[in-house]
N, CA, C and O atoms as a DFTB+ gen file, in Angstrom:
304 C
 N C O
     1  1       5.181      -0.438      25.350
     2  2       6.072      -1.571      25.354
     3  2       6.234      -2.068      26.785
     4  3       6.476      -1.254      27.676
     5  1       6.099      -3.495      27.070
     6  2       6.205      -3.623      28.167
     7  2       7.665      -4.255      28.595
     8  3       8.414      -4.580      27.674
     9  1       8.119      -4.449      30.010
    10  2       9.181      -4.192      30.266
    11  2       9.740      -5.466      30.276
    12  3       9.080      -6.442      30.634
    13  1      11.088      -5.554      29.856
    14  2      12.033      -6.264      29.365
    15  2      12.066      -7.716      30.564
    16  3      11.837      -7.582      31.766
    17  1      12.304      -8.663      30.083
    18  2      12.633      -9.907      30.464
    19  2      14.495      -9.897      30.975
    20  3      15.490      -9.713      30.273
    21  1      14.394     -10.124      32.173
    22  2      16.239     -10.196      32.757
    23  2      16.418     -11.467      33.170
    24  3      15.791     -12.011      34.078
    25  1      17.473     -12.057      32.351
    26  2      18.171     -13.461      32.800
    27  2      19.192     -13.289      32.780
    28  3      19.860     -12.922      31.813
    29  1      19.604     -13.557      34.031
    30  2      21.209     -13.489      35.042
    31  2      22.174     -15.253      34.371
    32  3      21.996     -16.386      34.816
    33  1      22.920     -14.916      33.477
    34  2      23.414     -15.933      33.124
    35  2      25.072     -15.865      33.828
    36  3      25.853     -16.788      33.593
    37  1      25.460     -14.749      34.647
    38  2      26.622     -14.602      35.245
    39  2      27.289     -16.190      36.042
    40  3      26.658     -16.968      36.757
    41  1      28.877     -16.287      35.567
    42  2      29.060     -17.730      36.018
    43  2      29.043     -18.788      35.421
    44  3      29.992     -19.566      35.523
    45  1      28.118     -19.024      34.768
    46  2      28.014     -19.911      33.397
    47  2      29.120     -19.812      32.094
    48  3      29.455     -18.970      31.262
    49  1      29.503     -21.366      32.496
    50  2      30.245     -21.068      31.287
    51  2      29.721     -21.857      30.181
    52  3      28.880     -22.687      30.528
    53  1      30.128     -21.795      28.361
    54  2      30.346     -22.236      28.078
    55  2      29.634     -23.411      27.369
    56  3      30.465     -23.621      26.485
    57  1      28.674     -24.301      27.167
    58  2      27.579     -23.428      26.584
    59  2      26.501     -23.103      27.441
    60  3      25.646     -22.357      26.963
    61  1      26.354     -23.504      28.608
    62  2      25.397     -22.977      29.181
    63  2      24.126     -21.647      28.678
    64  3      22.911     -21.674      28.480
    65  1      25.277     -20.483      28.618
    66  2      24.947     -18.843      28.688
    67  2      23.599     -19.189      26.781
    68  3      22.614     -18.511      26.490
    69  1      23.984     -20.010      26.236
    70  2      23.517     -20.042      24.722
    71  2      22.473     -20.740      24.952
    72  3      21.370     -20.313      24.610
    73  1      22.623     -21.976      25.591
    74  2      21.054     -23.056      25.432
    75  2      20.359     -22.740      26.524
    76  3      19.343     -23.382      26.789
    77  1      20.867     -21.513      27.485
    78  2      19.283     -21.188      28.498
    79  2      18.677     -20.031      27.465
    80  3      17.472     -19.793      27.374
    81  1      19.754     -19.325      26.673
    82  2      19.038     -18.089      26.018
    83  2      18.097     -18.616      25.271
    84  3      16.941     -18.208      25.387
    85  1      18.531     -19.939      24.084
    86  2      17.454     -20.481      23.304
    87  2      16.552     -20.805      24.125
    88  3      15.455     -20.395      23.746
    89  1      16.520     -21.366      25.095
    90  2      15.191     -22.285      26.287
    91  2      14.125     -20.970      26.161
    92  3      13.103     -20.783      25.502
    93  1      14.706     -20.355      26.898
    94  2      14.036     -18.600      27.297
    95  2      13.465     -17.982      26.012
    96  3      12.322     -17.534      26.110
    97  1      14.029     -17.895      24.923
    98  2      13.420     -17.205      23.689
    99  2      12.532     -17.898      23.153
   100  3      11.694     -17.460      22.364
   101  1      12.624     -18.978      23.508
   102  2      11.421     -19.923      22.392
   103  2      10.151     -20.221      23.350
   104  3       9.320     -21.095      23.106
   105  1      10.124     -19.374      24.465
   106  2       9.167     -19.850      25.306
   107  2       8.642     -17.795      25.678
   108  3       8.041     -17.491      26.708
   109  1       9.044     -16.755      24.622
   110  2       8.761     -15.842      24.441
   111  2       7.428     -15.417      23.245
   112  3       7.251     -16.137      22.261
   113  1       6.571     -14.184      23.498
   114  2       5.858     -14.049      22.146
   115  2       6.610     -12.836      21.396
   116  3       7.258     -11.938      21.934
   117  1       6.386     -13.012      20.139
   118  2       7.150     -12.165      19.384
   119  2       6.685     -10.526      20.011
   120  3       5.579     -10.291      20.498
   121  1       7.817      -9.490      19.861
   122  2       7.885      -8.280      20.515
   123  2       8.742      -8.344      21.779
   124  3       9.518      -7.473      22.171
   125  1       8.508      -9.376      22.280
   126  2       9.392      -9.361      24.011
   127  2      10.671      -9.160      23.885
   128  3      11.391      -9.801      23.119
   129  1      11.052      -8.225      24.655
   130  2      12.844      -7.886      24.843
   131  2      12.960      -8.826      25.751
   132  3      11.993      -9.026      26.486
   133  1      14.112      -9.582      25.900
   134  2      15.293     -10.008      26.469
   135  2      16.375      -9.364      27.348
   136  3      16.982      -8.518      26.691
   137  1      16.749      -9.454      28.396
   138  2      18.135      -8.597      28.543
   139  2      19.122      -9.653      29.221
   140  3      18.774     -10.237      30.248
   141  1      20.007      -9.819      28.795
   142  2      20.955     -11.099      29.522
   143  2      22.120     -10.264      29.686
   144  3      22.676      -9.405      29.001
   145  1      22.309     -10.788      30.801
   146  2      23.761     -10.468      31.924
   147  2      24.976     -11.968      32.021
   148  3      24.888     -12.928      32.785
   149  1      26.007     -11.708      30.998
   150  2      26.646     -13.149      31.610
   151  2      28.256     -12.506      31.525
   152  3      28.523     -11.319      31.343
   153  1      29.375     -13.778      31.731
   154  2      30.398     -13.132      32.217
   155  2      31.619     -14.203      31.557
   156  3      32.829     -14.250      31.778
   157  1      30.473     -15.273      30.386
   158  2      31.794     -16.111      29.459
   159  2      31.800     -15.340      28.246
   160  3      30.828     -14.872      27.652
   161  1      32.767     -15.282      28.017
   162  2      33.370     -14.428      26.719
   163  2      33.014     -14.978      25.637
   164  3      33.034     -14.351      24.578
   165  1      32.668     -16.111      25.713
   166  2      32.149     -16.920      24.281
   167  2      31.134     -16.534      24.142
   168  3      30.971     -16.661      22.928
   169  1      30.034     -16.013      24.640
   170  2      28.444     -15.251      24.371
   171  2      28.578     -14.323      23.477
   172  3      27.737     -14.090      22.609
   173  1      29.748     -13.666      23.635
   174  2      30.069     -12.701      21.985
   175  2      29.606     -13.089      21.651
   176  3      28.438     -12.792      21.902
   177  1      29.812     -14.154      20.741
   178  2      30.063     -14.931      19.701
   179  2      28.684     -15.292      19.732
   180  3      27.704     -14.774      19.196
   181  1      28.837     -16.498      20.625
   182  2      27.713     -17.948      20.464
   183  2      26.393     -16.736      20.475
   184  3      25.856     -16.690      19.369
   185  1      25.897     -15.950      21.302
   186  2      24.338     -15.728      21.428
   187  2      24.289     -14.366      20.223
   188  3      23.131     -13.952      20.163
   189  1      25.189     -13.627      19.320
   190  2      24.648     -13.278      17.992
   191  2      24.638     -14.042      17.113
   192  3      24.110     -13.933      16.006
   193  1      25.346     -15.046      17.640
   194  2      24.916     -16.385      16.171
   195  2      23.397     -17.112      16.418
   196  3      22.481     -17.290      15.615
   197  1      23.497     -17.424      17.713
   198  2      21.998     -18.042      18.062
   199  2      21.305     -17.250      17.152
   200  3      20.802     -17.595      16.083
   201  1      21.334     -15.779      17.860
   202  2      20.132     -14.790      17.160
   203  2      19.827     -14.839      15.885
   204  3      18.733     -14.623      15.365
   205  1      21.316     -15.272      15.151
   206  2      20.876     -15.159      13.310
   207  2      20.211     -16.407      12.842
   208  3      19.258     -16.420      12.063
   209  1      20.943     -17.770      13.526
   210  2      20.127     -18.745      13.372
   211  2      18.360     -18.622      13.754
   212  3      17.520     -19.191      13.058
   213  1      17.991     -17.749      15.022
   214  2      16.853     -18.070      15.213
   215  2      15.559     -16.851      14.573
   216  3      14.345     -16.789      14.766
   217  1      16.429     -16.072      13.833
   218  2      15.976     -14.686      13.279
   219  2      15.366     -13.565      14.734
   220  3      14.518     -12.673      14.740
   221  1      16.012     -13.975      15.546
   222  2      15.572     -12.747      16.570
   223  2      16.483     -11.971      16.586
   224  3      17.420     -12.262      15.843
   225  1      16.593     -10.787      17.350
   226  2      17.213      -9.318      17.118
   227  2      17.458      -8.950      18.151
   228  3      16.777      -9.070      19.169
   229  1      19.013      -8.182      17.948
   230  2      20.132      -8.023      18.574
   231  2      19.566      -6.403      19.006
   232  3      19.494      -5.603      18.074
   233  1      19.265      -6.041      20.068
   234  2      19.104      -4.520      20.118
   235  2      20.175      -3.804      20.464
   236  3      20.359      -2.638      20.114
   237  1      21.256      -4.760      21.470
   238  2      22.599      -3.709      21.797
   239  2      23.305      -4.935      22.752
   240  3      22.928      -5.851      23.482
   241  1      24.178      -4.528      22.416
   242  2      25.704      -5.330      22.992
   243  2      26.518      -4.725      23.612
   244  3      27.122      -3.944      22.875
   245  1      26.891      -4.693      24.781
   246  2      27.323      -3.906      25.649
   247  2      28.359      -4.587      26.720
   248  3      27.946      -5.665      27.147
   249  1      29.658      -4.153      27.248
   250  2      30.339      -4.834      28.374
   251  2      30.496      -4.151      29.570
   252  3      30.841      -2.985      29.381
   253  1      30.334      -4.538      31.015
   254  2      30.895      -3.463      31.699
   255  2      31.877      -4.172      32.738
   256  3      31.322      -4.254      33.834
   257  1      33.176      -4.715      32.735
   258  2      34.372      -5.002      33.373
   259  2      34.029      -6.233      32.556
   260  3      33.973      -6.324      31.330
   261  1      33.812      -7.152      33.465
   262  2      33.670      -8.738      32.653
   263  2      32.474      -9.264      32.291
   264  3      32.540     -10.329      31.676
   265  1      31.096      -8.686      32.561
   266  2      29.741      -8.453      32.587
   267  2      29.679      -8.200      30.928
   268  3      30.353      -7.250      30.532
   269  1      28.816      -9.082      29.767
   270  2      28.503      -8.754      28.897
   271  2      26.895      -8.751      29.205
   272  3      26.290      -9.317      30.115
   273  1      26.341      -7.820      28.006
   274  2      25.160      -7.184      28.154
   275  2      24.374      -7.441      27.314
   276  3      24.990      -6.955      26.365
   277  1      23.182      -7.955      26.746
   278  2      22.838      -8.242      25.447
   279  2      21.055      -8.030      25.792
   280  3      20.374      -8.433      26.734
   281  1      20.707      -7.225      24.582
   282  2      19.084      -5.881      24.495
   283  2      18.924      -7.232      23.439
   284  3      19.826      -7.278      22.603
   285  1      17.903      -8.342      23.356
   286  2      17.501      -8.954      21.873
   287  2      15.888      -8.798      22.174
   288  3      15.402      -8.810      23.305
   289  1      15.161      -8.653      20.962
   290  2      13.594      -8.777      20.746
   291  2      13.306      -9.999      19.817
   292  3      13.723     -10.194      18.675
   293  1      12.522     -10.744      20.560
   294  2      12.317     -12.010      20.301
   295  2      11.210     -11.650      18.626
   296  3      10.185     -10.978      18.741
   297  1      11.495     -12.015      17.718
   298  2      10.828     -11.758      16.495
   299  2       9.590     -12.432      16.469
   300  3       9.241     -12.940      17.535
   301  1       8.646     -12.584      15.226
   302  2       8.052     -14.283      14.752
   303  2       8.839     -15.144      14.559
   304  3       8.457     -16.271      14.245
């Protein structure tokens, strides 16, 4: 497996952190991990919904102070 894709979305608010993730995933081949770093609280939300809308996969969700963490593998 080769090694994960990191996009620093820290700072961004709002929707920003969601329509660079879509930009970035749709310009992925299926198998590629993702790892995004951001720090608006709405990415909860907004980028596991992206994921269900776009059928890609959530590998792990994670926070560390205000830093959310998100493992996705870009599907077909």
């Amino acid at each position: 497996m080769s090694d994960p894709i990191e996009l620093d979305l820290r700072g961004l608010k709002c929707p920003l952190p969601v329509l660079r993730t879509r930009k970035v995933l749709r310009g992925l081949t299926p198998g590629t991990r993702l790892v995004i770093a951001c720090t608006d609280p709405m990415a909860a939300i907004d980028i596991p919904n992206l994921l269900r809308e776009e059928g890609d996969s959530l590998i792990a969700q994670e926070r560390d102070g205000a830093t959310l963490r998100f493992v996705i593998r870009r599907n077909g």
